[in-house]
C-alpha positions as a Markdown table, in Angstrom:
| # | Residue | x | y | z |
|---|---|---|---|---|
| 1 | Unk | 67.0 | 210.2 | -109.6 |
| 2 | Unk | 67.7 | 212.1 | -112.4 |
| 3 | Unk | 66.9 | 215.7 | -113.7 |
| 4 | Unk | 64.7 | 215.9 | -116.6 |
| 5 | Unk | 68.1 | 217.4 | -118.6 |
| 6 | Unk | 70.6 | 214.9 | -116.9 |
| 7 | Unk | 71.7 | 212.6 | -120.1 |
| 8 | Unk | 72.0 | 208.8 | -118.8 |
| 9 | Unk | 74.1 | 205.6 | -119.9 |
| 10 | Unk | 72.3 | 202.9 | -120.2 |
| 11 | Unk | 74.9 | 200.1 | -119.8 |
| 12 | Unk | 74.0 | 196.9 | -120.5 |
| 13 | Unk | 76.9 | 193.8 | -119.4 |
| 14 | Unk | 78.4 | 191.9 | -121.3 |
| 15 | Unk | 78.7 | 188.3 | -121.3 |
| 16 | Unk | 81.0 | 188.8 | -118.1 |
| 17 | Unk | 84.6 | 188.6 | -119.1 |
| 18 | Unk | 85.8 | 187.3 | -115.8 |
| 19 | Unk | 84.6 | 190.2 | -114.0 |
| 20 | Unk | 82.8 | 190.1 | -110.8 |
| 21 | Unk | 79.7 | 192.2 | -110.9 |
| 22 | Unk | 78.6 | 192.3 | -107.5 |
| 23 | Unk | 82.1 | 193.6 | -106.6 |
| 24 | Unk | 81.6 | 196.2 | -109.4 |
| 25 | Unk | 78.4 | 197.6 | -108.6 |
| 26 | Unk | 79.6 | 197.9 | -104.9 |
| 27 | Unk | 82.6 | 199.8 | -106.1 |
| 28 | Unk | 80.3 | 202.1 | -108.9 |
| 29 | Unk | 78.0 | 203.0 | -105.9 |
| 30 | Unk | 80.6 | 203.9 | -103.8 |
| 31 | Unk | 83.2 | 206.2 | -106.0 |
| 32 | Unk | 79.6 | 208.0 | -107.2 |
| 33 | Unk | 79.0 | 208.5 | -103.9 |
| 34 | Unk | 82.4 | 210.0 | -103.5 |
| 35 | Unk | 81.8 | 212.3 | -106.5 |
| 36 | Unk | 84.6 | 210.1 | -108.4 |
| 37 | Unk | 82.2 | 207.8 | -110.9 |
| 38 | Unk | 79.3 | 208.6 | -112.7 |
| 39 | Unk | 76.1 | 209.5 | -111.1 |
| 40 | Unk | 74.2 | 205.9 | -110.3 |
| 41 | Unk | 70.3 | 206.5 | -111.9 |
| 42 | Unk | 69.7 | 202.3 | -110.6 |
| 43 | Unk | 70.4 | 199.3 | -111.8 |
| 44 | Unk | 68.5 | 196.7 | -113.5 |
| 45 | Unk | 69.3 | 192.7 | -114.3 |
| 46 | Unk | 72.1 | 193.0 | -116.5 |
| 47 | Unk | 72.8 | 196.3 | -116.9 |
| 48 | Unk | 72.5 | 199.9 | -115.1 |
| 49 | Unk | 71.7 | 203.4 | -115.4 |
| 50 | Unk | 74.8 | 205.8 | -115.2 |
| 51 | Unk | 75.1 | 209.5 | -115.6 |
| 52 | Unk | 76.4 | 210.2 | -119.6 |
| 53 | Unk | 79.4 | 212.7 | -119.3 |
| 54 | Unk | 78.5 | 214.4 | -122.5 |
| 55 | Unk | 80.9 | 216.4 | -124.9 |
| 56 | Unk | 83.7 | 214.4 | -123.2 |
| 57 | Unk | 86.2 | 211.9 | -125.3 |
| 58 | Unk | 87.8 | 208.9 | -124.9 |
| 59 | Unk | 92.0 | 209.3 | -124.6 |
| 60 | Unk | 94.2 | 207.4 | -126.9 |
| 61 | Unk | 97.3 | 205.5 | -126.1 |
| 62 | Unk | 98.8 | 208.7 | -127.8 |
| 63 | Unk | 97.4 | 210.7 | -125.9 |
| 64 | Unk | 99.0 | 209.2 | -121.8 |
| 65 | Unk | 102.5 | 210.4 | -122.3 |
| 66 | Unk | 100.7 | 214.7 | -122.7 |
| 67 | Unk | 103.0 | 215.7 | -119.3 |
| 68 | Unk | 100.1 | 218.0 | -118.2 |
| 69 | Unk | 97.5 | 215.5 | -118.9 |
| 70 | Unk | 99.7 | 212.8 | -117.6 |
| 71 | Unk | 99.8 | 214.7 | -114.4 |
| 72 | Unk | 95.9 | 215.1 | -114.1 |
| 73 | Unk | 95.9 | 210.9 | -114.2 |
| 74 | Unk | 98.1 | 211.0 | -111.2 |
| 75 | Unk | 96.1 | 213.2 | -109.7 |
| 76 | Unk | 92.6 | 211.4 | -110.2 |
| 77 | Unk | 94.1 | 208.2 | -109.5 |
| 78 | Unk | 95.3 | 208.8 | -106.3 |
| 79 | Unk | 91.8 | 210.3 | -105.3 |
| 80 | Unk | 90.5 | 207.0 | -106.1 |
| 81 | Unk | 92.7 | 205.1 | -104.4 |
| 82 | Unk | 91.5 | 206.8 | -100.9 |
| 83 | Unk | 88.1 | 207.0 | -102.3 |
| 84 | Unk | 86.8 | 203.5 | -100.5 |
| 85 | Unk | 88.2 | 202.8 | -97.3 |
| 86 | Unk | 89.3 | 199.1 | -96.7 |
| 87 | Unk | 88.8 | 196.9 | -93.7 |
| 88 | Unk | 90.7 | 193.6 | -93.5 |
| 89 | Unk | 88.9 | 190.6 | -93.7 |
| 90 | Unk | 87.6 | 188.8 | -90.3 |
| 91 | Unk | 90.1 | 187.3 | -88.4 |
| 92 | Unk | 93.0 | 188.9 | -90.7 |
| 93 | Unk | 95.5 | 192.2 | -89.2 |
| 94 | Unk | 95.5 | 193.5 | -92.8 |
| 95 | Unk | 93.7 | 194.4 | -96.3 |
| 96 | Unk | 94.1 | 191.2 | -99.0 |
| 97 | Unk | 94.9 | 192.4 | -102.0 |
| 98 | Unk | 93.5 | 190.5 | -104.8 |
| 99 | Unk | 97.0 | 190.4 | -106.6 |
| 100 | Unk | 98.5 | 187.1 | -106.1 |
| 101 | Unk | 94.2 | 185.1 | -106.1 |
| 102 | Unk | 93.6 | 186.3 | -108.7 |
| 103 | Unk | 97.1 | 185.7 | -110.6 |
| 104 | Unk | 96.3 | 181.8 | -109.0 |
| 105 | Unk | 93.3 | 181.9 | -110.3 |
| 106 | Unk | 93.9 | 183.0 | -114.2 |
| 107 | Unk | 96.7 | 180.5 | -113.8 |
| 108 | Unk | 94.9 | 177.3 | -113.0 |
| 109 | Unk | 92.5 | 178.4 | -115.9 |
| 110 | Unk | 95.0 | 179.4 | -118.1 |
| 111 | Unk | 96.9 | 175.8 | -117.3 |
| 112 | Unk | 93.3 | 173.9 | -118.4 |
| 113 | Unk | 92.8 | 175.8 | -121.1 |
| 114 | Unk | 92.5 | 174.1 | -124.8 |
| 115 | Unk | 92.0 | 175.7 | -128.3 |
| 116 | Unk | 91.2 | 173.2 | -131.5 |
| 117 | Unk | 93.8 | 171.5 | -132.8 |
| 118 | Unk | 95.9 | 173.2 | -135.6 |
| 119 | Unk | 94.9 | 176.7 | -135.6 |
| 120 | Unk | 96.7 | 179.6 | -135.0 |
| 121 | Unk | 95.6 | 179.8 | -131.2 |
| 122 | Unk | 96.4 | 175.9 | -129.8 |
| 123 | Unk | 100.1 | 176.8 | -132.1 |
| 124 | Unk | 100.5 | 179.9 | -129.8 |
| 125 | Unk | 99.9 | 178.6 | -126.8 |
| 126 | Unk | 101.9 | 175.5 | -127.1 |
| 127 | Unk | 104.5 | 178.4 | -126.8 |
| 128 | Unk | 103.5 | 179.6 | -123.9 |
| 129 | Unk | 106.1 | 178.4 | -120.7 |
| 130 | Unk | 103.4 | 178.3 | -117.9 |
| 131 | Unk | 106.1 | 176.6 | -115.9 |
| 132 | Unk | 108.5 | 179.3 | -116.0 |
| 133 | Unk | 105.9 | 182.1 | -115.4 |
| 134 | Unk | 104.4 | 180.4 | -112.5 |
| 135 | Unk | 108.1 | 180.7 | -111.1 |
| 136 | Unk | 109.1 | 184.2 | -112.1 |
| 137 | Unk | 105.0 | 185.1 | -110.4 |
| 138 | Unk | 106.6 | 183.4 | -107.6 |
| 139 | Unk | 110.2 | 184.9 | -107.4 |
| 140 | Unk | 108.4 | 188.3 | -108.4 |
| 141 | Unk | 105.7 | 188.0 | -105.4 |
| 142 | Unk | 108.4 | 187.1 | -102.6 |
| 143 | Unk | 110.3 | 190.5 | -103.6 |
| 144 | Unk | 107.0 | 192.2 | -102.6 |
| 145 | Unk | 107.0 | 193.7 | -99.0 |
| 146 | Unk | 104.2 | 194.0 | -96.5 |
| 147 | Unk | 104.9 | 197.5 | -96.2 |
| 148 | Unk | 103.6 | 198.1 | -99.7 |
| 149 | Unk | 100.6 | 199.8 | -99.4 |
| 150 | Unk | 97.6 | 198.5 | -100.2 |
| 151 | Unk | 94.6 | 200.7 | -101.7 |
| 152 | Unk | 91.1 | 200.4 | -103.6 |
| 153 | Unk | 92.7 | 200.1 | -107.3 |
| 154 | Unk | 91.2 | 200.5 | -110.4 |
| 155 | Unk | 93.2 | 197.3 | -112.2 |
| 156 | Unk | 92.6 | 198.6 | -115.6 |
| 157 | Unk | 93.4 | 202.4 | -116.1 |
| 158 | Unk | 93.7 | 202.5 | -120.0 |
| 159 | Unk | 93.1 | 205.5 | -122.2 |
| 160 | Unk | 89.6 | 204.2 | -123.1 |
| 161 | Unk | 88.9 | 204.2 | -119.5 |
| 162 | Unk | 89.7 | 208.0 | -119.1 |
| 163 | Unk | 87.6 | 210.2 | -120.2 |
| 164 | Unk | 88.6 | 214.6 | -121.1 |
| 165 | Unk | 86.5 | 217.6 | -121.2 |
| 166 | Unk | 88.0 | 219.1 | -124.3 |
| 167 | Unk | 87.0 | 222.6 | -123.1 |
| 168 | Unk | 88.2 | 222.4 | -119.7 |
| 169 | Unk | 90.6 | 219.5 | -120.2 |
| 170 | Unk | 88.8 | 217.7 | -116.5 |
| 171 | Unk | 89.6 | 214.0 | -116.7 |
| 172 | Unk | 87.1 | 211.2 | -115.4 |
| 173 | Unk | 88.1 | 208.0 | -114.5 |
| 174 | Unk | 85.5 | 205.6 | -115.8 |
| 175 | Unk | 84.8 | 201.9 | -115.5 |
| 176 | Unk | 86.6 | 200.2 | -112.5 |
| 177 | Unk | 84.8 | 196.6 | -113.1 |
| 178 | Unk | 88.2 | 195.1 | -112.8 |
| 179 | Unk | 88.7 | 197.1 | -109.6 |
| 180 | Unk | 89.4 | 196.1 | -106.0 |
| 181 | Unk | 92.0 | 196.1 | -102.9 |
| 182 | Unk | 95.5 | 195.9 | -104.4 |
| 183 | Unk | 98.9 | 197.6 | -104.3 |
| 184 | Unk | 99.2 | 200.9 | -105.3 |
| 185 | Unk | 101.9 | 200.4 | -107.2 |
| 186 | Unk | 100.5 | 197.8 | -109.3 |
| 187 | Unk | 97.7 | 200.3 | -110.5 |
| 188 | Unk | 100.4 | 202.2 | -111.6 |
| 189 | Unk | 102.6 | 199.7 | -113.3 |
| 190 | Unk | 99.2 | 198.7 | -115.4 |
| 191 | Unk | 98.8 | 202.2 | -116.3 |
| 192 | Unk | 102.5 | 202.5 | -117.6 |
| 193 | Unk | 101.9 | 199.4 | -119.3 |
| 194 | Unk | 99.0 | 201.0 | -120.9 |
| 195 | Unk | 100.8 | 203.7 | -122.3 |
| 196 | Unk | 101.5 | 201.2 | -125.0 |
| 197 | Unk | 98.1 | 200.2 | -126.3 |
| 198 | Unk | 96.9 | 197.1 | -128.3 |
| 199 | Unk | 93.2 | 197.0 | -126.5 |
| 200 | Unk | 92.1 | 197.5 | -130.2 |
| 201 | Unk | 94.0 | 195.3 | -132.6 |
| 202 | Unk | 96.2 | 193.0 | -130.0 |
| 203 | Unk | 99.1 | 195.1 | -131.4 |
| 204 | Unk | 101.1 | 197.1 | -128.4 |
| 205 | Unk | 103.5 | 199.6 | -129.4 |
| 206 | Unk | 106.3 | 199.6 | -126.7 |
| 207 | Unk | 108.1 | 202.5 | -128.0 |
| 208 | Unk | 105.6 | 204.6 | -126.2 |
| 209 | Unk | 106.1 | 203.4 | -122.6 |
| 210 | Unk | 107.0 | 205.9 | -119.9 |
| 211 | Unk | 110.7 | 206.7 | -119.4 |
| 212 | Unk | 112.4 | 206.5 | -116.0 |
| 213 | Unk | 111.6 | 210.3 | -116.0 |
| 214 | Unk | 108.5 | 210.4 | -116.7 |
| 215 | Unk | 107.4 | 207.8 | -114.5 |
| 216 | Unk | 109.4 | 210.0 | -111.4 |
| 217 | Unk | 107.1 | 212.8 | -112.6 |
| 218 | Unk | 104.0 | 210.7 | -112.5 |
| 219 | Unk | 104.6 | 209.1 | -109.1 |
| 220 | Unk | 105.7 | 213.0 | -107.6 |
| 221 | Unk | 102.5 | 213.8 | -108.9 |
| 222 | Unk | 100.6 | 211.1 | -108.0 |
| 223 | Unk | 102.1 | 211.3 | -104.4 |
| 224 | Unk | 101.7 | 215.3 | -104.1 |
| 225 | Unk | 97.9 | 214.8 | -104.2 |
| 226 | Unk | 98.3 | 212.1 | -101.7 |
| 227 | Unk | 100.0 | 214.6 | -99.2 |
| 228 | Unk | 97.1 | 216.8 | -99.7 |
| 229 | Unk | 95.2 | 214.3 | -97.7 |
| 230 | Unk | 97.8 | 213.3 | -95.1 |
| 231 | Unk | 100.2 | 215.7 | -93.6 |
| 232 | Unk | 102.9 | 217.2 | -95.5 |
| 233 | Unk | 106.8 | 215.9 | -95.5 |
| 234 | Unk | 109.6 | 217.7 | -96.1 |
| 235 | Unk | 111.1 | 217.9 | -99.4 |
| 236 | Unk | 113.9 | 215.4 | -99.0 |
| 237 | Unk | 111.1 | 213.0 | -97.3 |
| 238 | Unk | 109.5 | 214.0 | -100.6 |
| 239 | Unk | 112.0 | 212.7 | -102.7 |
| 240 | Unk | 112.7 | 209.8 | -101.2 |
| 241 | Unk | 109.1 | 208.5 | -101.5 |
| 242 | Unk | 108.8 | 209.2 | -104.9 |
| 243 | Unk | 112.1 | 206.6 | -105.4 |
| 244 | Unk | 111.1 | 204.2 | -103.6 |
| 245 | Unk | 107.2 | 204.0 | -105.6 |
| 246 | Unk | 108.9 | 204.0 | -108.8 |
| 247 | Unk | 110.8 | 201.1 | -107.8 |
| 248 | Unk | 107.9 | 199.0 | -106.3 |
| 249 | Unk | 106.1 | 200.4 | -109.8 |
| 250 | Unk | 109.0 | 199.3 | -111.8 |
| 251 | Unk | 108.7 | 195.6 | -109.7 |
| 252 | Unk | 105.4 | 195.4 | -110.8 |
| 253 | Unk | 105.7 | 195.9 | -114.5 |
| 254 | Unk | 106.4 | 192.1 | -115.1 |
| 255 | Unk | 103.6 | 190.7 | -112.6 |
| 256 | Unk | 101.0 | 193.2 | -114.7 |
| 257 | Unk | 102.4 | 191.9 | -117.9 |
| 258 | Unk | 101.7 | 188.3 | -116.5 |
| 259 | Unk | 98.4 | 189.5 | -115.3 |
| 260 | Unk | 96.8 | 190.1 | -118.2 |
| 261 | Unk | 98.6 | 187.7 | -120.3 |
| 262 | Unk | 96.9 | 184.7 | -118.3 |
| 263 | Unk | 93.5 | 186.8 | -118.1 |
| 264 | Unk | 93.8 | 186.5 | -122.2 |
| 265 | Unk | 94.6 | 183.6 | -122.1 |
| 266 | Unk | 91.2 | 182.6 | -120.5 |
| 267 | Unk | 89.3 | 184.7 | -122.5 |
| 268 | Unk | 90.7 | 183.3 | -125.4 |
| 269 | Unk | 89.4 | 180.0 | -124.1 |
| 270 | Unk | 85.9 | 180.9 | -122.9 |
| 271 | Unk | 85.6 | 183.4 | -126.0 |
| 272 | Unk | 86.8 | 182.4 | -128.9 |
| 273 | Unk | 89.5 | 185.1 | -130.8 |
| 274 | Unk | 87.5 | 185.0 | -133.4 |
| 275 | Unk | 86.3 | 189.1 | -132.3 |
| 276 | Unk | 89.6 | 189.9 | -131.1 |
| 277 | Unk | 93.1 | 188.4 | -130.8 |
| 278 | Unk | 93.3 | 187.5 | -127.4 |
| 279 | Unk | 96.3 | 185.3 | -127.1 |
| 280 | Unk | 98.7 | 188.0 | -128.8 |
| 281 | Unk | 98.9 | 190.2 | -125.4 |
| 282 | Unk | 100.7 | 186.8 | -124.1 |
């Protein structure tokens, strides 16, 4: 329970949005008990009871490419990538990552999907080739290796989703109701992607993605704090990891793109656009 002083969230759910929420409240539970998430008060039919993390604001998409703050990100996210263990399924040698199930899934809704005849949204996604995106998925997805490693992701580490202590400049990730097993790199990739916005107005700005340099800083980072809590390499070791993440990260910049493009595409459908622009992130 919580102290008389602790302020408390009181979230309530939405109407869904494709998200599971028995996944997500397993996850919540388990990165508060970690000391990664906000303190869980209890839960209640459609909704919960969350520690508030008060005098704390919400980053911009300005805000992600800050080299010092960009570093912190790194840092968090790869404590919450070994925050949950995971245990493969039964019968199964390895972890499924939800990747390429999900991608199906989006896809199969995204190829049913129908707007009303002569507005703006059945003209723009006539234009949509789901043809040619289902091959690229599957051109992209045979380049991916088994050796890529496979973690507890967040899916959708925007700069809403990251909260700063102006004081003390301490980040908190926040909401992971998108998260799950996936690739490591992939969580990354969706970050970079992220750098660029549009979550309020549909609009991205693309001029603000990561350069090949900043990426290499993010992943050293990223995989500094990961050595923290395995044993250490050497410093060419060192180097030669942080290559070969940014490429897998760089591999998954398309697949992310494709991601959410069919998730809007869906939400467009089961939503409406009439509250936000869904079908201009495809």
């Amino acid at each position: 329970m919580a102290d008389d002083d602790c302020p408390i969230l009181i979230r309530v759910y939405g109407d869904g949005g494709l998200i599971d929420r028995v996944t997500e409240i397993k996850s919540f539970l388990a990165l508060a008990e970690a000391g990664l998430g906000p303190g869980s008060y209890g839960t209640f039919a459609n909704g919960r009871l969350e520690h508030f993390f008060e005098g704390f604001r919400t980053l911009s998409p300005s805000d992600l490419c800050n080299k010092v703050r960009s570093l912190k990100i790194a840092s968090q996210l790869a404590q919450s990538h070994a925050a949950i263990p995971l245990h493969p399924p039964p019968g199964q040698s390895r972890v499924v990552p939800s990747l390429w199930g999900q991608l199906s899934e989006w896809m199969q809704g995204a190829q049913q999907a129908a707007f009303a005849e002569k507005t703006l949204e059945a003209t723009t996604y006539a234009t949509i080739d789901l043809v040619r995106i289902q091959d690229h998925i599957e051109e992209l997805k045979s380049k991916v290796e088994s050796t890529f490693e496979i973690v507890f992701c967040h899916n959708d580490l925007l700069a809403a989703n990251i909260l700063e202590d102006p004081v003390t400049g301490t980040l908190k990730l926040i909401d992971f109701e998108y998260g799950g097993a996936n690739y490591r790199a992939f969580d990354i990739a969706n970050h970079f992607n992220e750098w660029a916005g549009g979550t309020e107005d549909g609009k991205p700005d693309y001029e603000r993605l990561p350069t090949e340099t900043q990426k290499y800083d993010f992943c050293r980072a990223y995989l500094s704090e990961r050595r923290q809590q395995h044993e250490l390499l050497d410093d060419d070791e060192e180097e030669e990891e942080v290559k070969v993440l940014v490429d897998q990260v760089n591999l998954f910049l398309i697949l992310n793109h494709y991601y959410w493009g069919l998730w809007a595409v869906n939400m467009g459908c089961t939503k409406g656009c009439e509250t936000f622009p869904y079908l201009r992130y495809t």
